[in-house]
N, C-alpha and C positions, 0 to 999 in steps of 0.2 A: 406778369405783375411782380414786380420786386418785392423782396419782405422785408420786413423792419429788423435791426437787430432785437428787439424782442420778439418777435414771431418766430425766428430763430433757434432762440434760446429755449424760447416755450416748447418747439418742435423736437427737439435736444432733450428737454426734460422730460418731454413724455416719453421717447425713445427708451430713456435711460428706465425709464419707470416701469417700462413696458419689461424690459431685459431684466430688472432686479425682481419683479413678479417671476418670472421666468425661470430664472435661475433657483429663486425661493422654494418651486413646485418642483425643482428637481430635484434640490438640495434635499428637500421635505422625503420626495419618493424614496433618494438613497437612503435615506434612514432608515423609512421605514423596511425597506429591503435587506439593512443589516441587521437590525431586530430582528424580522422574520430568520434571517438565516441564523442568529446565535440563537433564536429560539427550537430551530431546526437543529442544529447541532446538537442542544441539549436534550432532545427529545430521541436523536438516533444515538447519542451516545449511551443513554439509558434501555434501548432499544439492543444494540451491543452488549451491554452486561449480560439482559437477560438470554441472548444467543449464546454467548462464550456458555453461560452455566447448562444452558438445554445441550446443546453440542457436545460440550463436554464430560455431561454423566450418557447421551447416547454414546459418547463414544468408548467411555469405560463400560460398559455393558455388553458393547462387540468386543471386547478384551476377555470377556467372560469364553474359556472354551468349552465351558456346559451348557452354552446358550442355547435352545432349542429351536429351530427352524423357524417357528413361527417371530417366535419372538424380536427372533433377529431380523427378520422382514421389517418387524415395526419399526426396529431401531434404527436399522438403514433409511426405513421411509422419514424417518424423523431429524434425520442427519442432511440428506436430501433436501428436504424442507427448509432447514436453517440455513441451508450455504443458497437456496436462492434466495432467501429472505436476507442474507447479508451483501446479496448481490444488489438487492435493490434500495438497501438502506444507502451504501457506498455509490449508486445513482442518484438518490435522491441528495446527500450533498454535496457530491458535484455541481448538483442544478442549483443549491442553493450557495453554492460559491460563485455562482457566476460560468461555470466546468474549468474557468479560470487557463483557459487555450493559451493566451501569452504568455506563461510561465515562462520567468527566466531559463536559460541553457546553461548545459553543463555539460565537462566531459566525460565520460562515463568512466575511461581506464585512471584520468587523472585522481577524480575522485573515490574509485574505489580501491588504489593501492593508498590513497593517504587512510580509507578509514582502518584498512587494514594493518596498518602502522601504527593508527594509535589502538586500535583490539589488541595489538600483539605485547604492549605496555601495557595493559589494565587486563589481560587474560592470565590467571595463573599457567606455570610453565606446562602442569599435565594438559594442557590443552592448547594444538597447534593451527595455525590459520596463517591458509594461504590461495593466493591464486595461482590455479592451474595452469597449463601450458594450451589448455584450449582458447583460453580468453589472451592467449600472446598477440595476436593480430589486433588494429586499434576499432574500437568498438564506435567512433563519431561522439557529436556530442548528442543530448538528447533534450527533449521539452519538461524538464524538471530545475527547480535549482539545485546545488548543487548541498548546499543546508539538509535538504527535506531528504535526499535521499541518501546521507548519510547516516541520518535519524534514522530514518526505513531500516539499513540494516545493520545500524547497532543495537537499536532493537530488537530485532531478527534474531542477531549472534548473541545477546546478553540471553534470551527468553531461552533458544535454543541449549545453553551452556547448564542452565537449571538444571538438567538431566548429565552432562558430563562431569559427575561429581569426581570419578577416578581417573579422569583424561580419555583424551579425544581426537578428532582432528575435523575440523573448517575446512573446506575447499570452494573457492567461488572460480565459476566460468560465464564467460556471457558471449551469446552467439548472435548476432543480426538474421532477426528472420522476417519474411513477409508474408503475411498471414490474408489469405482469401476471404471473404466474406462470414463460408461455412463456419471457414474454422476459427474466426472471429468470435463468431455468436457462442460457439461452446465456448469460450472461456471469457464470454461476456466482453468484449472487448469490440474496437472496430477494424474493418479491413485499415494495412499497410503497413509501412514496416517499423519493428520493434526490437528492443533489446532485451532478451532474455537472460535476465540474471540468476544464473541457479548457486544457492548455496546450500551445501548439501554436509550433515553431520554425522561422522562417523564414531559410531561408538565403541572405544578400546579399552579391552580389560586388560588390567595391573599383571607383571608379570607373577605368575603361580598363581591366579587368583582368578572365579569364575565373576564376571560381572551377574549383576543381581537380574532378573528381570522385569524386577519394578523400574529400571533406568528405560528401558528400552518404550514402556507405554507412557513414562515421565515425560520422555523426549518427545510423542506423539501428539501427548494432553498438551503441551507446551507450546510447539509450532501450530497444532488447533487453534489456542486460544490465540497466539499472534496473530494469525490469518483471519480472524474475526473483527480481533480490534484495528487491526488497520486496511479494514477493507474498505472505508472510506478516504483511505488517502493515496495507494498504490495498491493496482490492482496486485494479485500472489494468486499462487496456485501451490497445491502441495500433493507430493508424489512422493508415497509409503512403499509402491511398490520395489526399486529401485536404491533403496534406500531411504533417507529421511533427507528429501530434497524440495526446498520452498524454493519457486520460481518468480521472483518480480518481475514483472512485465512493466519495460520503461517506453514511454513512448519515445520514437527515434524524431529529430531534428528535420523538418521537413526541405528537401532541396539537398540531401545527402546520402547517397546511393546505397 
C-alpha cells in the first residue's frame, strides 16, 4: 500500500520526535553525571586536605628521634592508613571522570626537556635541574596530555624546591617498565607497561656551611603533601630511602613496545 505524502511526513515527525526525546534523556543523564562528578570532586578534594594534614603531623612525629616504640607503631599505622585512603579517593575520581582512557598522547622525552627549560628560567641559580643520562634513550609517547603532565611536575619541582632554600639539585630519569599483575597491585596500578618518571632532590649545603636539619624533614613534609594532593590525577610513589625520589607512573601508549 502506497502512503500519501502526508503519512510520510507524519512518519518523519514521529521519528524525529522519538530521536529529540532520546537525545533529551541523554543530554539530561550527561548532566546529571557532571554534577555528580563536580560534586565528587569537591567532596575528595576536601577529603585531600584533611589527609595532607593527618599524614603530615604523622609524619613529623616519626621525625621525632625520642619517639618510643609504641608510639611510633601508631604513627606508622596511621600513615599506612592515609596513603590507602588517598589511594582510594584518587579511584574514586577517576571513576567519576569517566577514568577518562582516551586521554590525548604525548611524548614523554619531548615534553619533559621543555618543562625543564622553562624550571630552569624560573628556578633560582642555587638550584640546578636536569635530566640524567639514564633517561637518554626515547621513552615513546604515553596516554596523558602533554598540559597535565607538565603541570604534574612543575608542581613536583615548585613543592619540592620549598625545602632547597640554600641550593640544590633536580635530576629526572624515566625508564619503560612492565609491570606484572603482583607488582601492579602494590603500587595500586594495573598490569603492563609504564613510564617511570623519577625525580629525585638532592640537597647541597653552601660552601663552609652545615645545612640545617629542618631542610631535610621540609623536603619530606613537602613531597608528602604533593603526593596526597595529586593523587587523584597521576599516580606517584615516594622513596625516602634512596634519597628524596617521587616516581610518577605515566601510562605508556598502548601498541608501542
Amino acid at each position: 500500500m502506497r502512503r500519501t505524502p502526508l503519512q510520510i511526513a507524519q512518519r518523519r515527525l514521529r521519528r524525529t520526535r522519538q530521536l529529540l526525546r532520546q537525545r533529551e534523556a541523554e543530554f539530561q543523564s550527561q548532566q546529571r553525571a557532571v554534577a555528580a562528578g563536580q560534586l565528587a570532586a569537591g567532596i575528595m578534594h576536601g577529603f585531600n586536605n584533611s589527609l595532607a594534614a593527618i599524614l603530615g603531623q604523622a609524619d613529623l612525629q616519626l621525625l621525632n628521634p625520642k619517639l618510643d616504640s609504641a608510639t611510633r607503631g601508631h604513627a606508622e599505622a596511621i600513615v599506612s592508613a592515609a596513603q590507602r585512603m588517598a589511594d582510594t579517593v584518587r579511584q574514586l575520581s577517576a571513576f567519576s571522570r569517566g577514568n577518562a582512557s582516551g586521554a590525548a598522547c604525548c611524548s614523554v622525552d619531548a615534553t619533559l626537556h621543555a618543562t625543564v627549560s622553562l624550571l630552569q628560567c624560573a628556578l633560582p641559580r642555587a638550584i640546578a635541574i636536569s635530566v640524567s643520562h639514564a633517561a637518554a634513550s626515547p621513552s615513546g609517547e604515553a596516554r596523558i596530555a602533554a598540559d597535565t603532565l607538565q603541570f604534574e611536575l612543575v608542581q613536583l619541582v615548585l613543592d619540592g624546591c620549598t625545602a632547597l632554600r640554600s641550593g640544590g639539585r633536580i635530576t629526572l630519569a624515566t625508564t619503560i617498565t612492565e609491570l606484572d599483575a603482583p607488582t601492579a597491585r602494590q603500587h595500586g596500578l594495573t598490569s603492563g607497561h609504564w613510564i617511570e618518571l623519577d625525580v629525585t632532590f638532592h640537597l647541597v649545603s653552601p660552601p663552609g656551611q652545615a645545612r640545617p636539619r629542618s631542610d631535610s624533614a621540609l623536603l619530606r613534609q613537602s613531597l608528602l603533601l604533593n603526593q596526597i594532593r595529586g593523587a587523584d590525577r597521576l599516580r606517584r610513589t615516594l622513596d625516602m630511602h634512596t634519597g628524596c625520589t617521587v616516581t610518577l607512573w605515566i601510562p605508556k601508549r598502548t601498541g608501542e613496545g
